[in-house]
N, C-alpha and C positions, 0 to 999 in steps of 0.2 A: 553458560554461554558468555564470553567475553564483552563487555561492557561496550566495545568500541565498534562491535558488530552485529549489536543489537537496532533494528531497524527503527531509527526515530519519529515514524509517522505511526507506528502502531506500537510502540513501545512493544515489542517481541510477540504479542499477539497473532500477527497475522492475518486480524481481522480489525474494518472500520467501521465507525455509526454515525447517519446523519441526524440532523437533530431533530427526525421522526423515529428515532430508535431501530430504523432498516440497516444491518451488518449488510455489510460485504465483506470482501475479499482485498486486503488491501494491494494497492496498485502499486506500490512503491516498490516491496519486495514479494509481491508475488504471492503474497500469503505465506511465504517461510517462515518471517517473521526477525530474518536477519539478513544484513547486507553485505556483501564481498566488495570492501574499496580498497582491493587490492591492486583489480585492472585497470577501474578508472573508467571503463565504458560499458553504458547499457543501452540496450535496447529501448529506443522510446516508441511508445503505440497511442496514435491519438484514438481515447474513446471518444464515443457518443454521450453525450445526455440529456434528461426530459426537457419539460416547462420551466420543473420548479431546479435546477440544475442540479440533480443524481445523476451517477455515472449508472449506465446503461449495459448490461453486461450480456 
């Protein structure tokens, strides 16, 4: 995978951790784990999250 679209919040994973060790699904690229900045536009979704501020899926 090409360096430049590799997804910079999950370093190509696809997956994220807070710092209780709980993964998700990262939100940036959808869990692909790579990003297309060729369009230029994405779709943004406000989540939800708890108390302790996790994203709520």
């Amino acid at each position: 995978m090409p360096e430049d679209t590799l997804c910079k919040a999950c370093h190509g994973t696809g997956m994220l951790a807070d710092d209780e060790g709980w993964q998700y699904k990262c939100s940036v690229c959808d869990g692909q784990g790579k990003v297309d900045m060729t369009n230029g536009v994405r779709n943004v979704r406000i989540m939800a999250t708890d108390e302790n501020n996790r994203l709520l899926d």
